[in-house]
C-alpha positions, 0 to 999 in steps of 0.5 A: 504464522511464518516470516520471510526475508526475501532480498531485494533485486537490487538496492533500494532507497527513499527520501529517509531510508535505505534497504535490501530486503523485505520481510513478508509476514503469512497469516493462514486461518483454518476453517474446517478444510477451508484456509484464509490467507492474510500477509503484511509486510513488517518486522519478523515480531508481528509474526509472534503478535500475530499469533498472540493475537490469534490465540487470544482473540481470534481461534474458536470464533465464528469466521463471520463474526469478523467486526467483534473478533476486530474489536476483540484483538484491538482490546487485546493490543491496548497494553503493548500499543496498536500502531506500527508493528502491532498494526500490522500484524492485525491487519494480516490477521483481519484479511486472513479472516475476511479471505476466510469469510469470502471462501465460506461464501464461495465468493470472491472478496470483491463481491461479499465486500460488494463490488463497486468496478471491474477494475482499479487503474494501477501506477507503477511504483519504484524509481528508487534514489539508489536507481542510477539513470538508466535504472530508473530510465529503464524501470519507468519507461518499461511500465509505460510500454507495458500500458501503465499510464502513470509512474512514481519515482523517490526523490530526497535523498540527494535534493541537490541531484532531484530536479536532474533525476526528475527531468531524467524520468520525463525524458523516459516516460514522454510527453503523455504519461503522468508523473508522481513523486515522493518523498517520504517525509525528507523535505523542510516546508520551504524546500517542498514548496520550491520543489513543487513549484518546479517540478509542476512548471518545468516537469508537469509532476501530477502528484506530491507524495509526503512532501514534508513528514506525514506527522507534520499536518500544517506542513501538508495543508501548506503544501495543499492549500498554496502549492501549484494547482494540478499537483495532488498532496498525498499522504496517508500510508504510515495510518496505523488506525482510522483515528490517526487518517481522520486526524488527517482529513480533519487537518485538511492535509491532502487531496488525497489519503492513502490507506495501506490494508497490511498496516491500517487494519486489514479489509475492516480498517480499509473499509473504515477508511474508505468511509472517512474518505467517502463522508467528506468527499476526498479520493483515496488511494490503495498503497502497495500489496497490489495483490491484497488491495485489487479486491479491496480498491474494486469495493471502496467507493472513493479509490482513485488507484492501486501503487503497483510497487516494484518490490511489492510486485516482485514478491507476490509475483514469486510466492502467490498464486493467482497474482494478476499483471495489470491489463491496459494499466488496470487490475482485475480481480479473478472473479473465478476463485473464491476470496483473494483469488491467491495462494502461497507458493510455500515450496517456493518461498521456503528458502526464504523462512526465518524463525519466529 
């Protein structure tokens, strides 16, 4: 297990928070001389969780026995919780496990998961509240010159200053081009509802993500079941566990959930969750990671799509290789390497190491 503090590239922000780094955990299961990779993105204490839960319920099993050893390391986290950080750092142990299990196979993780597309389309994600125009000008229009057919900016921060930044957007990416917004939980009910009425008539925005918080239920059914027709409510990537994404689906929340494997539980919980979305019927998409949730999002039946997040992007473009750029805004998984189709770049990503 190690930990790494990589700043960002410039300040980012959201609705209801602000930061200037992400901290990318690394999990590597070994296997005789074969390795797993695993990561999430968290706090440096899911590192040391990570290795308790290693320790406890994971070293000595067999690599392919990954729902009793899932189970196992759930057990093990009943004392100290198993949401927020403790989640993730199951779920980076969960995908070292299953990119472990797919190298045993020789297989790609798409296909010992069992492939349902070649690709997934992706949307560029980023537009950051701390982005002046020109920056978020240049960041969405870039990813529609590079054939990303929709984008996603954060909006919240500064509601009075929301309407000009999204009219901003529009302006960059042209008439065609989808438009999502977010924003991470920062508006009452009422301001959503205004918001979404304006930005559907006066912008075409597509897609309304965390209009109000995702802990408010009735407040995204509103959204849901009297906001413009042809605006997605999304939420979902704050669901530590299928129950708490269930709990969603039952409240008739979204048009959409979202599922993130680094937090949800790793490819066991991505696929949980995937069934939940597929029994009702509802369309999920993939949250963040893009690198982890291409092979993922290419065997969940119900994925509509991927968030290619900047951030994200950024870091796996620096310490993996094998990361893939989207193709005609898709994401392709590399069916010639076996598992994830990655490998951490550990020179490279050295100087960023803190201790754990």
């Amino acid at each position: 297990m190690s930990a790494y503090v990589i700043p960002t590239d410039a300040p980012e922000g959201d609705g209801t928070f602000a930061w200037n780094s992400t901290t990318l955990i690394l999990v590597e299961l070994k296997c005789g001389d074969v390795t797993g990779l695993g990561y999430t993105y968290s706090h440096k204490a899911a590192a040391l969780l990570a290795r308790d839960l290693i320790d406890k319920a994971v070293a000595g099993s067999d690599p392919f026995d990954t729902n009793a050893i899932f189970m196992k390391m759930r057990y093990e986290q009943r004392n100290y919780g198993r949401e927020g950080v403790a989640a993730t750092a199951l779920s980076a142990v969960d995908v070292a496990l299953w990119d472990l299990k797919a190298k045993l196979m020789g297989q790609p993780l798409v296909r010992a998961l069992g492939q349902m597309r070649d690709s997934v389309p992706a949307y560029g994600s980023g537009g950051f509240t701390t982005y002046t125009d020109a920056q978020l000008q240049e960041q969405l229009s870039g990813w529609v010159e590079q054939g990303i057919p929709r984008v996603k900016m954060k909006i919240g921060t500064h509601p009075e200053e929301d309407l000009h930044r999204v009219a901003v957007a529009r302006e960059a990416i042209g008439d065609d081009a989808e438009l999502f917004v977010d924003a991470n939980g920062a508006y009452s009910r009422k301001q959503a509802m205004g918001f979404a009425k304006k930005f559907s008539e006066d912008y075409r925005v597509t897609w309304f993500e965390e209009p109000v918080s995702s802990d408010d239920l009735a407040g995204l059914c509103l959204l849901r079941t009297e906001g413009p027709s042809g605006m997605d409510i999304a939420a979902g990537e704050y669901g530590f566990t299928a129950m708490y994404l269930q709990r969603m689906l039952d409240a008739q929340a979204v048009d959409v959930l979202q599922a993130d494997a680094t937090r949800c539980g790793g490819v066991t919980g991505f696929i949980d969750v995937a069934a939940l979305c597929d029994a009702h019927p509802l369309p999920m998409s993939a949250h963040c990671a893009p690198a982890l949730h291409t092979h993922l999002a290419c065997a969940a039946r119900p994925l509509r799509h991927v968030e290619y997040f900047h951030d994200h992007v950024r870091i796996e473009r620096m310490f993996f290789d094998g990361f893939r750029e989207p193709m005609q805004g898709a994401l392709h998984p590399d069916l010639s390497r076996p598992g994830l189709g990655i490998a951490f770049k550990h020179k490279d990503a050295e100087q960023f190491r803190v201790d754990i």
